[in-house]
Each structure stands twice: as C-alpha cells, then as structure tokens.
C-alpha positions in Angstrom: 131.8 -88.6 -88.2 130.5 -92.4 -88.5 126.5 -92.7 -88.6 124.9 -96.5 -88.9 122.4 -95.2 -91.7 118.9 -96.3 -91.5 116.1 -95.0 -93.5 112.7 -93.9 -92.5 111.4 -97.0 -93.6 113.8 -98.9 -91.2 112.5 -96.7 -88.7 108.6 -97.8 -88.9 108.5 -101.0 -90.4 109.6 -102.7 -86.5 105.9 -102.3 -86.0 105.3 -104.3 -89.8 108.0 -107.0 -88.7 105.6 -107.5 -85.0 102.7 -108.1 -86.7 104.3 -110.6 -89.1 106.1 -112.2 -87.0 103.1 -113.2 -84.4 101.0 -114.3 -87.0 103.7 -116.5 -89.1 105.0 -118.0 -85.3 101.6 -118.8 -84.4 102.2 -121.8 -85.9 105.1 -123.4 -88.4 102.2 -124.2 -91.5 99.6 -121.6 -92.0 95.9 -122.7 -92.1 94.5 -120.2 -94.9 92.6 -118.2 -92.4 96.1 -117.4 -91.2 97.2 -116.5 -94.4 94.1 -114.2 -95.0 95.0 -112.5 -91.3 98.7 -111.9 -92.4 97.9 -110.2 -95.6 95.4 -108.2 -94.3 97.8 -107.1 -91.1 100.8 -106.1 -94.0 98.3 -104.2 -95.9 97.0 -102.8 -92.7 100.9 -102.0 -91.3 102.1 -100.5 -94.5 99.1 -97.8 -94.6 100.5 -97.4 -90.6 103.8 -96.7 -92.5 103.0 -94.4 -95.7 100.6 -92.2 -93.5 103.9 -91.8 -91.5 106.5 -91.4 -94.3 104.4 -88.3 -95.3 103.8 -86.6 -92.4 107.0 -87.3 -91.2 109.7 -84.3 -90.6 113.1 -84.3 -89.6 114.5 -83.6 -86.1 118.2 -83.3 -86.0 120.1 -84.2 -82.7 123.9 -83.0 -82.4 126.5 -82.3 -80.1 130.1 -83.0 -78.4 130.8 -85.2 -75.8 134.4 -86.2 -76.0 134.0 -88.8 -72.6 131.9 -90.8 -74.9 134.0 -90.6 -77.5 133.8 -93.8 -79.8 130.6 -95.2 -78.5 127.2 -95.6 -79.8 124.4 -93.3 -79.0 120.9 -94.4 -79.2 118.0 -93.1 -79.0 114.6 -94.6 -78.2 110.7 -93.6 -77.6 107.8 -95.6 -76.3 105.9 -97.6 -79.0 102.9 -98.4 -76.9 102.5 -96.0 -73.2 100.2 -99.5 -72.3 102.5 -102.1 -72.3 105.5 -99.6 -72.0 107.4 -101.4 -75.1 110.1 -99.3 -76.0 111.4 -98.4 -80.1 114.7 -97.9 -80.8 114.5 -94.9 -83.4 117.9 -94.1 -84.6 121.8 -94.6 -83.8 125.4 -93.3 -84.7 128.7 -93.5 -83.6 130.1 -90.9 -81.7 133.7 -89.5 -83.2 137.1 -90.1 -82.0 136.7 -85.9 -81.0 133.1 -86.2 -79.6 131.1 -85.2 -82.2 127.5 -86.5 -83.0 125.1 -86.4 -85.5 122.1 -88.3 -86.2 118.6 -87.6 -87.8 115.3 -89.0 -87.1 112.0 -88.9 -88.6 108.7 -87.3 -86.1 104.9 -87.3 -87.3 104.6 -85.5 -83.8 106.0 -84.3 -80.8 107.4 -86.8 -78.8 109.6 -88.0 -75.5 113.0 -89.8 -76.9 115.9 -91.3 -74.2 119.2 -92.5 -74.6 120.4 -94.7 -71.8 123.9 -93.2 -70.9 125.5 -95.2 -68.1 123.5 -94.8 -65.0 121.4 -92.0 -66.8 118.4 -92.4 -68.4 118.4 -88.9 -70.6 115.2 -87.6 -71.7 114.5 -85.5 -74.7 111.4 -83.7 -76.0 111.7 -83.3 -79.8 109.3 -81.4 -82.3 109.1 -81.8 -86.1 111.4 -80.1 -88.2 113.5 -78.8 -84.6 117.5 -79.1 -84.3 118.6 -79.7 -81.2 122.4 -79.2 -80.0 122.2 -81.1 -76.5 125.1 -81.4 -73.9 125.5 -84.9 -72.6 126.0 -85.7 -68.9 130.0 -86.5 -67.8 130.1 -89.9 -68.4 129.4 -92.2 -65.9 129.4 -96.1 -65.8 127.5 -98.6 -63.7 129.2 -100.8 -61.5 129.3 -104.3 -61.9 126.6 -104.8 -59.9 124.3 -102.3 -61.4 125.2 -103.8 -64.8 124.2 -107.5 -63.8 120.8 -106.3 -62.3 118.1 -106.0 -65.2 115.7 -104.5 -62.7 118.4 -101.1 -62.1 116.8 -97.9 -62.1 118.8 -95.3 -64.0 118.6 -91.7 -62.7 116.2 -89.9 -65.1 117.9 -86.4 -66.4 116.5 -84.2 -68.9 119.4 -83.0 -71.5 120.7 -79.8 -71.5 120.7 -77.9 -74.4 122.6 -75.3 -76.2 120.4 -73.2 -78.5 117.7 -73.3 -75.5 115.6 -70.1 -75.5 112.5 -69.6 -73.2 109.3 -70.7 -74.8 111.1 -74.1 -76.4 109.5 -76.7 -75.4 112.1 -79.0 -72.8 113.2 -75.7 -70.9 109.0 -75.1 -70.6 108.1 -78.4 -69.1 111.4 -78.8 -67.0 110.1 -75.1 -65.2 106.8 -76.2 -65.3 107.7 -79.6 -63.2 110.0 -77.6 -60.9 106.7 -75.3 -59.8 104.0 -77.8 -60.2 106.1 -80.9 -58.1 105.3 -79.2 -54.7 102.2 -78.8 -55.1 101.8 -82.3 -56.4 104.0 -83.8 -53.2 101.0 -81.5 -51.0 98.4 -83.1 -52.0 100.2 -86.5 -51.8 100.6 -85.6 -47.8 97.4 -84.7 -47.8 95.7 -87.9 -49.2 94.2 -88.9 -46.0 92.6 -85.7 -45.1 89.7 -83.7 -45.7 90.0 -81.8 -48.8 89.5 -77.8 -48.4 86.9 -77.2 -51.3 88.4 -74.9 -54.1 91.8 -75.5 -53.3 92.7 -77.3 -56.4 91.6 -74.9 -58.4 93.8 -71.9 -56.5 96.7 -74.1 -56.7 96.2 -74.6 -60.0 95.3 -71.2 -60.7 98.6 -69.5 -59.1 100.9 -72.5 -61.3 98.8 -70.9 -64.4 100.1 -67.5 -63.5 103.2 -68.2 -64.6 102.6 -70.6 -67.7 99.7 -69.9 -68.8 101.2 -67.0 -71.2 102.8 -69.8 -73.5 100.9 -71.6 -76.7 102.6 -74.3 -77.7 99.9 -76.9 -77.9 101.7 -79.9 -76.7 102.5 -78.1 -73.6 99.1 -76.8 -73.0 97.7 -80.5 -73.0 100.8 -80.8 -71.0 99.8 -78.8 -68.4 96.0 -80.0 -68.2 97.0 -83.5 -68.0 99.4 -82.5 -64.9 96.2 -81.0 -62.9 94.3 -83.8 -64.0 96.4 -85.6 -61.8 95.9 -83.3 -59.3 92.3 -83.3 -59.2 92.5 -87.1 -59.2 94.5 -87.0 -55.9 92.1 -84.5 -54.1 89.1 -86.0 -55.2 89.8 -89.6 -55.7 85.7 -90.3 -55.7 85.1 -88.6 -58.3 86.8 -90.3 -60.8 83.8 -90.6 -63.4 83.6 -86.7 -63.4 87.5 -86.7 -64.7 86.6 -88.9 -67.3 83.9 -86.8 -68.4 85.9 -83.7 -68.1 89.2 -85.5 -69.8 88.9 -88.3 -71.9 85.0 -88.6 -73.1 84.3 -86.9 -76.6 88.5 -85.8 -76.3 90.8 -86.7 -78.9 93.0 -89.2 -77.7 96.8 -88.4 -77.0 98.4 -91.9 -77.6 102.1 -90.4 -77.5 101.3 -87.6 -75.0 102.9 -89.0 -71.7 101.0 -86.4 -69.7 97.6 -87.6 -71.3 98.0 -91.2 -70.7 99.5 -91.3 -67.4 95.9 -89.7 -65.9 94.3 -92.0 -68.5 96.3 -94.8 -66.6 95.4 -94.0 -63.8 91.4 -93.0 -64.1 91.1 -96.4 -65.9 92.6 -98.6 -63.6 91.4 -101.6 -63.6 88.2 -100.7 -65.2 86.8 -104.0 -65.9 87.1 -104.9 -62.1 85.2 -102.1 -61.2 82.8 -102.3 -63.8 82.1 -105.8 -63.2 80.9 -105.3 -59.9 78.2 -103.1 -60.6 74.5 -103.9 -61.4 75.1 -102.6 -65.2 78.4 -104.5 -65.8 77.9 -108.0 -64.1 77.7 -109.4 -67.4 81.0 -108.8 -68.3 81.9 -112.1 -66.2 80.0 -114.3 -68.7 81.0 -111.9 -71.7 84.7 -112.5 -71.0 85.1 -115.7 -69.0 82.4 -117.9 -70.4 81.1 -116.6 -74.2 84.4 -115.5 -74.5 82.7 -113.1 -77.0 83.9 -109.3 -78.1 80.3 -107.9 -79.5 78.6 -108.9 -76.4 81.3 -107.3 -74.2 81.0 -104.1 -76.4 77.3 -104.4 -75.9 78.0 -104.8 -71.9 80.2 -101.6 -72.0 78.2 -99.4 -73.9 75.9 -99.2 -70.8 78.5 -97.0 -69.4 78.5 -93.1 -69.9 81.8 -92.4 -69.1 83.5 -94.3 -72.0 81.4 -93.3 -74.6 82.6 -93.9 -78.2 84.6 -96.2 -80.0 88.1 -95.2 -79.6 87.9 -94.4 -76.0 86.0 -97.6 -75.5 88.4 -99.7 -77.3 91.4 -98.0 -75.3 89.9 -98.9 -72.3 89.5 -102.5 -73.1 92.9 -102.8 -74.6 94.4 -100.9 -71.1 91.9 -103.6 -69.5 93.2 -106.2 -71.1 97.1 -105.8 -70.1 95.9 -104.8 -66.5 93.3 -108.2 -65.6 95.3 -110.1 -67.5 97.7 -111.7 -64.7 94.4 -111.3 -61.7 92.0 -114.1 -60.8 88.8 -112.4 -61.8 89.0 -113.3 -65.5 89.9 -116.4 -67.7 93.6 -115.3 -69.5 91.7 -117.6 -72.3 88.6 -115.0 -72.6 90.7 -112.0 -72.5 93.2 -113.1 -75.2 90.1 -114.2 -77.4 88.7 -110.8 -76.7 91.9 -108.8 -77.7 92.1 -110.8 -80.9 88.6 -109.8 -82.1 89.6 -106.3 -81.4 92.8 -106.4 -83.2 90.9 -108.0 -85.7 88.0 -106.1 -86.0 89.3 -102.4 -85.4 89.1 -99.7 -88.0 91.7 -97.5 -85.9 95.3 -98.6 -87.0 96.4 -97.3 -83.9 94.5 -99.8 -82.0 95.4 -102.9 -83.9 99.2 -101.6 -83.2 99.1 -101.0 -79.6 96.6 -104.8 -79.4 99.9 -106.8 -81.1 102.3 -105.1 -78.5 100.1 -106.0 -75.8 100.0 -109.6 -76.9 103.6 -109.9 -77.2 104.3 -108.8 -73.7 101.1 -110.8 -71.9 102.1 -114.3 -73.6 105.9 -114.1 -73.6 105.8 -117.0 -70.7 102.5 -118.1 -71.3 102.3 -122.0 -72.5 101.9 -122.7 -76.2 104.1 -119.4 -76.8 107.8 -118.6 -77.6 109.6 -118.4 -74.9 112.2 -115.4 -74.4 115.4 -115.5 -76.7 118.3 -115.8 -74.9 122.2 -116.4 -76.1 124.2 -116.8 -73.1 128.2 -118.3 -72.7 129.0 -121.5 -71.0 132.2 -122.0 -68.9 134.2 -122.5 -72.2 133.1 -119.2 -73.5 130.9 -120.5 -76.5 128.2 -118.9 -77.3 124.7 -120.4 -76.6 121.2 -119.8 -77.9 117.9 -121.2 -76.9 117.3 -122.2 -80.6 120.2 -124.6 -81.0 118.0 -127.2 -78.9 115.2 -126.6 -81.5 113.3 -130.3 -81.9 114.7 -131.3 -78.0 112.3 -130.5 -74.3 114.6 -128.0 -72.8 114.1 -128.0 -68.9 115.7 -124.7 -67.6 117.0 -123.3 -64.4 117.6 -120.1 -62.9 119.6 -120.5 -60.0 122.9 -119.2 -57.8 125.3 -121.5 -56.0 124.5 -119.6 -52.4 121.0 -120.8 -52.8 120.3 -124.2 -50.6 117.2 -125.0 -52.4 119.1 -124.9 -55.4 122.1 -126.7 -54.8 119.3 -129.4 -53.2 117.9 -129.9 -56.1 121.0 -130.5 -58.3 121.3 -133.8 -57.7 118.0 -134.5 -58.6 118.9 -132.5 -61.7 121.7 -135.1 -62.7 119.8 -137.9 -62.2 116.9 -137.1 -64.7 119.7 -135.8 -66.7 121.2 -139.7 -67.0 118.1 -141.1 -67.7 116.4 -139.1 -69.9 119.9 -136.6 -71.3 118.8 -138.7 -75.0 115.6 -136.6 -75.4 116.0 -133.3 -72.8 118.7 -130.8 -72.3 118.7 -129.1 -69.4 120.3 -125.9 -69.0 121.5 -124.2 -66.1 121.6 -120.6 -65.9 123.7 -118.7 -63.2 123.1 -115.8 -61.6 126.1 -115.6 -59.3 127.5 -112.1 -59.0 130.9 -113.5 -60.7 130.9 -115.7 -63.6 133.8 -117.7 -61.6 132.5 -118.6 -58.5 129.6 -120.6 -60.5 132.1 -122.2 -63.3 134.6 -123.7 -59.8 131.4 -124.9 -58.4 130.6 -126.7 -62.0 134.0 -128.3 -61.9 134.0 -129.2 -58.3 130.5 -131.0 -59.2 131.4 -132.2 -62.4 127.9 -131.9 -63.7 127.2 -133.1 -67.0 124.5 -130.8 -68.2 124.5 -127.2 -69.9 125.2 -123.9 -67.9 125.1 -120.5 -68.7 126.0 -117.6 -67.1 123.6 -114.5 -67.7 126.1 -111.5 -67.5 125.8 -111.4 -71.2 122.2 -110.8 -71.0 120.9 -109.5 -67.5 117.6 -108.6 -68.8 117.2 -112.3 -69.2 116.4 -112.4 -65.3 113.3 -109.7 -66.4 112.1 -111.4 -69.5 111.5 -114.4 -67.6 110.2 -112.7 -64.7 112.6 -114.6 -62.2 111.9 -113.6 -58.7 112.6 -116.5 -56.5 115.6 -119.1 -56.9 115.6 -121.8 -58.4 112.6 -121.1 -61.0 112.2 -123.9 -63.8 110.6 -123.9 -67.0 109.8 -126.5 -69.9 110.0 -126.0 -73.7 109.1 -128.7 -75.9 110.1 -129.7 -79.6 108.6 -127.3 -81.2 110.2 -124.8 -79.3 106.6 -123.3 -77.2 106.6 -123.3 -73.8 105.0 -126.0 -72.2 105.5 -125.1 -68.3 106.1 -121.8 -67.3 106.7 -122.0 -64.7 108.1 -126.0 -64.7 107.6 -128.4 -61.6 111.0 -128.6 -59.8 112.8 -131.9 -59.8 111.5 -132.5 -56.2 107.8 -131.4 -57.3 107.2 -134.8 -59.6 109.2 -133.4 -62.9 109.8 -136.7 -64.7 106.0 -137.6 -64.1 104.7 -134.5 -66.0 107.5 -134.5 -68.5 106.3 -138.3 -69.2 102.5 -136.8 -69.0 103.7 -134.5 -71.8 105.4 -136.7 -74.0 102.8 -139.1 -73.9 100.2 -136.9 -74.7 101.8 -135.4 -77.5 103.1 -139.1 -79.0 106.5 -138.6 -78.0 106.5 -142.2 -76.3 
C-alpha cells in the first residue's frame, strides 16, 4: 500500500509558510521593521506548532474501496470557520486492491472531508480513534460539473465499519435526523407569532432522546444546534443569545456547531453597532483615525462582547464581513486587522487575522494577484509569473459572448501598439477547449490565450461573474486594476496614466 509520507511538522507548518509568505511578498526588499515583524510571526508560528506537536494524537483512517482503486485520497479540515480556508491534512494512494491507509495528527476533535467525485464526504475524527470507513460507489462529475468551480458536491457523512452507538459520527448523524424537523418548523414559521415556551418543549422532547450521552463535543454539539433554534424564534433577542452563549464562554474555534450560531448572532456587528448612540464612533475609529485602541475603546461600551477574546473574534468576523460594504473604508479595516494581528497575545487570533487577509486582498490593487498555470492552443503550459517585469492585461471571456467578441478587436489594436511592453492574455471559458482554439485561428489573433479547464477554480479566485471581466498587473507582478477598464472604457489612457506615474514613460 503506497502512502505520500508527511510528517506532523508538514502537517502544521502551512500556517508558518502563510505568515511568511505575506510578510516577505509585501514587498521584494524588507524595511527593518518588516524584518522585526517576520521574526516575531516565526517565533510566534512555531510556538503555534510545538504546542500542537505535543498535544497532538493520532487518528488512523482505513478502509477498501476497490472503485477507487489507484487514486489519491485526501483529506482536508477548515483552517479558519471565518474565512472558510480549507487545510489539506494528509494523503495516500489507494492500492491496486482498494486498500487505504493513512494517519493524521488531531489536538482535538474535528470535521475532516475528502472530495470524492460529486461527493463531499464528511468525517468526525477524535484523538487517538481508528476509523475503518466505507467510501461511497464511485461516482464522477460530468464535464460540465468538472469545468464549473462554483459546483456543489452532495455532502455525505461516511459510513463506518466498527460504528457502535455512543461514537461520535453515528451520534450527530441521529441527532440531525431528529433535530432537522424541528429546525425546518421554525423556518416556516419565521413570519409568525411565536407560541411562548415552545422552543424550550421542542428542545426538551429532542433531549429525551440524547441527552443520556456525555461525550463533550457532542454536548456543545447539541447546545449550539438549539442555539440556532432560539435564534430563529426569537430573532430580537439576539443580545440575550450572546449572553447566554458566547459572553464569559470559552471559545470553540474548531467546533462547527459553535461558530455557525456565532456567525450568525454576529453578523455584521459593526453595522449594527455603528448605528447606535454608544457605537457611532466607530465611523471615525475605522474610516478616519484608522486607529485599533480607539476602536477597542469604542467597543468596550458594549456588554454583550465583553472580554478580549470574544471581542477580538468579533472584530476579526467584522472585519471579513464589512470588508466588501460601503459603510467602511477597505483602508481603515485592513489597518485595523494589522494592529490586531500585531498586537494579539492569543496565537489563535493572529492565525485566523493572516487567513483573513489573504482572502480579503487576493484582488485588491497593490496585492498578488491569483496564481494561475493554464494551456494555450499548443498545449504549453502557462503561468502568470512567466510575464514577471511586463503589465499583463487579462481577460475572462467565451466566444458566445457579443460583448466579448466586440471588444476583441479593440483588444488587437492596443496589442500592435503597445505588444513591446503588455501581454495580454486571453482566458476562455468556452464549454470545449475547441470551439475557442477554431475561433483563435479563424481570427488569427496575435495575443496569448488560455483555456481554464486546467484550473476551473480560476473563474472563483478571481471572482468572475459577468463576461468579459479585465484586470491589470504591472511589473512587479501586484495588481494594479482589479477590476481593469475594458478596451472600450478608455484602457490605453489609464494604462498610459499608470506608466507615467510610476516612470515607466
């Protein structure tokens, strides 16, 4: 049976390699401030991983599954429940006969998922547990459902072997089947009056039946669940779930239960907040003073996120919620995550803060764009970093688009004139790689394209939703427009804007 090894090291030190890695790109020489801000984040990350190695306990995953025979199983958790960034956390190669093997490393218990086809199969694993799980028959996307980044697969839980009653998968997957019903109820009943106390007998009867079993994880389980159930019934009284949940609790950053009512009681908080007599200075905290101390002051006026670590969840959840809405400068809350990240004695927090960066700038100007390697009509290989030291205008577009095939010849002329100092790619997102290459050689257009089937989730990564959708990078490889003017929209006038500003002329 072949495993790809990886230690527990490998494991943990993705979250070292992110907080190097947006420090050192920041910029390509490092002021000594920087240098200061990347030591301290190693020595920071590397007490994140030696707490871990020793708590750490293995969980052993195994089975047979001769449809899948050859392939590699992976299996993944979420790093951050915030920003929904995903870990890979360990892979092996199933056998010529079916067999699998693999080993991975929990502090705690937690959710893992392997993506199996359409499937999406979900796992609950404790410490120092072995698990013999029964796959699903396999079953392949279509071509279609491959090419589509944005496909949902059908969420499974995996069956197991050595199940018995009390462990821990076969108790939530009973609990969900009794407490779903009453959860769809309430949804019905959403724009009704609520019946006073009939919450509580709903959630006393579901209690009848589980309240019998101990297992921690699954008690918090379970008062998370009516949580949400409370929250449905009685959506004014959100600030008394706070209080009854989250203020003076522990929080459960890897409990899915815990912070999908934490999602939801703190929706955009700062919103809210702001528009109350108490919190109307957080417009000139954020937006103006751009100023973290001041915003903590601001906030500790409120009783229902009292404490640091419940505070500085809120903010970071905040943060990744406002960030995109017109009520607060994108400046002022990126300022105000990096004093958090910065300032933070909970290790936990500076982690989750660097996720949340990653995702909110990934298409923000003055940050890397998204890597992509993609194939051109010849079949060579592509990457966004070949054009490293070039302004790179791309393109998403189809050839059944008349807005994009309008602007094409616009596209060739500014390619003539200005092909010395800009490549422009053109990335397809026909349903088949053919039709697009024909209508390249029909055209006999001189620039770059790409066709994304290589990479799907290149259509999410740079959040393309309408067709076509351009984007500048310049020389140094940030993005500059995101997104870009079209040709039509005065291009060469910015791009000359650009250039001069930056001496390029």
């Amino acid at each position: 049976m072949a495993c790809i090894p990886e230690s527990r090291l490998e494991v943990q030190v993705r979250v070292y390699s992110l907080s190097l890695i947006y420090f050192i790109k920041r910029r390509y020489i490092l002021s000594i401030s920087d240098f200061k801000m990347v030591r301290y984040f190693i020595y920071i990350t590397f007490l994140i991983l030696s707490a871990d190695l020793l708590q750490a306990q293995p969980v052993i995953i195994c089975g047979n599954a001769p449809s899948y025979a050859g392939e590699e199983l992976v299996f993944y958790t979420l790093a951050d429940h915030i920003s929904q960034t995903e870990k890979e956390l360990k892979r092996c190669k199933i056998d010529s006969s079916g067999d699998f093997h693999l080993e991975i490393q929990a502090v705690e218990t937690m959710q893992v998922y392997a993506n199996l086809g359409i499937y999406k199969a979900i796992l609950w694993i404790e410490p120092h547990q072995e698990y013999r799980v029964v796959l699903p028959e396999k079953e392949e996307k279509t071509t279609q459902e491959l090419l589509n980044p944005f496909f949902e697969p059908l969420e499974i839980h995996l069956g197991l072997e050595n199940f018995r009653e009390d462990e821990l998968n076969v108790l939530i997957m009973m609990f969900n089947d009794a407490y779903n019903p009453y959860y769809n109820k309430h949804v019905n009943d959403i724009y009704l009056k609520s019946q006073p106390g009939r919450i509580d007998d709903d959630i006393e009867q579901i209690e009848k039946i589980f309240g019998k079993y101990s297992n921690p994880f699954f008690e918090a389980y379970r008062q998370y669940s009516y949580g949400q159930l409370k929250l449905l019934a009685y959506s004014q009284k959100v600030k008394s779930l706070s209080q009854e949940y989250f203020t003076g609790k522990p929080v459960l950053y890897s409990h899915p239960a815990y912070m999908d009512l934490f999602d939801q009681v703190y929706e955009k908080y700062f919103t809210f907040f702001a528009r109350t007599e108490t919190g109307g200075k957080m417009y000139d905290d954020i937006n103006h003073r751009k100023c973290y101390s001041s915003l903590l002051q601001t906030l500790s006026a409120d009783s229902n996120i009292l404490g640091d670590t419940l505070r500085e969840m809120v903010i970071l959840k905040s943060i990744y919620d406002e960030f995109y809405s017109t009520e607060f400068s994108r400046n002022g809350l990126l300022s105000i995550l990096d004093s958090l990240v910065a300032s933070s004695k909970i290790a936990k927090h500076k982690e989750i803060g660097l996720y949340i960066k990653h995702k909110i700038t990934r298409l923000q100007p003055g940050y890397d764009p998204p890597f992509f390697e993609l194939y051109d009509a010849d079949s060579n290989l592509v990457k966004l970093t070949d054009f490293k030291g070039r302004y790179v205008y791309i393109n998403f577009c189809t050839s059944t688009s008349y807005a994009c095939i309008n602007e094409f010849e616009l596209l060739n002329n500014i390619h003539q004139r200005h092909h010395q100092r800009l490549t422009i790619i053109t990335i397809s997102t026909d349903p088949h790689e053919e039709t697009f290459n024909q209508f390249k050689r029909t055209n006999n257009y001189q620039w770059i394209f790409l066709y994304y089937g290589h990479q799907p989730e290149v259509l999410k990564e740079y959040d393309i939703r309408a067709y076509p959708t351009y984007f500048l990078i310049g020389p140094d490889g940030k993005l500059v427009y995101s997104p870009a003017p079209a040709p039509s929209e005065n291009f060469e006038t910015r791009l000359f804007e650009v250039m001069k500003a930056r001496g390029d002329l």
